[in-house]
C-alpha positions, -999 to +999 in steps of 0.1 A: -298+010+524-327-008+529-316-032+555-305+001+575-339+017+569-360-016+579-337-015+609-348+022+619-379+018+612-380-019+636-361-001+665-383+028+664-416+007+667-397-012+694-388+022+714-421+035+707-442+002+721-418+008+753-423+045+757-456+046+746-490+049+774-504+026+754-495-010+762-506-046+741-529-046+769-548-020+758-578-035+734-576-031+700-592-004+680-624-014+661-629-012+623-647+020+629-621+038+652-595+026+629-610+040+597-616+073+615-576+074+626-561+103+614-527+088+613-532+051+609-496+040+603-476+035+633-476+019+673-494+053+686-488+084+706-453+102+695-446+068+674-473+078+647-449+104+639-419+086+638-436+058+609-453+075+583-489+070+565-474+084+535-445+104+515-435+113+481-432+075+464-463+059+487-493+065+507-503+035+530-526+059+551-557+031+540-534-003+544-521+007+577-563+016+587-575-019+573-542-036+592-551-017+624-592-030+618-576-065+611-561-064+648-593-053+661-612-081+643-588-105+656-580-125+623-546-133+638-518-118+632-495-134+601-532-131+579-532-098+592-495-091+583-501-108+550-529-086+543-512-055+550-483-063+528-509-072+496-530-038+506-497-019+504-480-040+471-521-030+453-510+010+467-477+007+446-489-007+417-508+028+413-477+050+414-456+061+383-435+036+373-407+051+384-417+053+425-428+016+425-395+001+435-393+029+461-427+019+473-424-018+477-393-011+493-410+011+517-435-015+517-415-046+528-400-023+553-431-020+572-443-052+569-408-065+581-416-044+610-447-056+616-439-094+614-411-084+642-429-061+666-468-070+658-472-090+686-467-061+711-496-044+700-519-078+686 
């Protein structure tokens, strides 16, 4: 199951980078514009839809910000990866007990994804 959904969740970043106005050579959004995203998770335009900030186990609306503000800051992208994955492991220790395994699943599936596409939008 979650092989299956870390492959969704890879192809639709992929699709999304393709489809998507916005290309890697677009610059980076700043700390500031990141913070102020609405929807933080996800490659942009339509894909921000498609990769949710948050559902009813996790909310990474604030790890997917900081990981977008790490891009901007250009801190490179595995620290920035590795960042994103601690920010989002900190979010699930907070949940009920019973949603954590849920979370850190969801977790590892986007940091999966962003270890495989990141570089498209770094």
């Amino acid at each position: 199951m979650r092989r299956n959904l870390a492959l969704v969740v890879a192809t639709t970043l992929a699709l999304c980078a393709l489809a998507s106005p916005a290309s890697a050579a677009t610059a980076a959004p700043t700390a500031q514009q990141a913070q102020q995203a609405e929807t933080a998770c996800g490659p942009g335009g339509a894909g921000d839809q498609l990769v949710p900030d948050r559902g009813p186990w996790f909310n990474f609306t604030s790890a997917c910000a900081n990981h977008d503000a790490c891009y901007g800051a250009q801190r490179g992208q595995a620290f920035c990866a590795n960042r994103f994955r601690d920010d989002m492991y900190a979010h699930c220790a907070t949940r009920a007990w019973y949603q954590r395994g849920l979370c850190r699943g969801t977790a590892n599936t986007y940091y999966e994804a962003v270890r495989s596409f990141g570089f498209l939008f770094y």
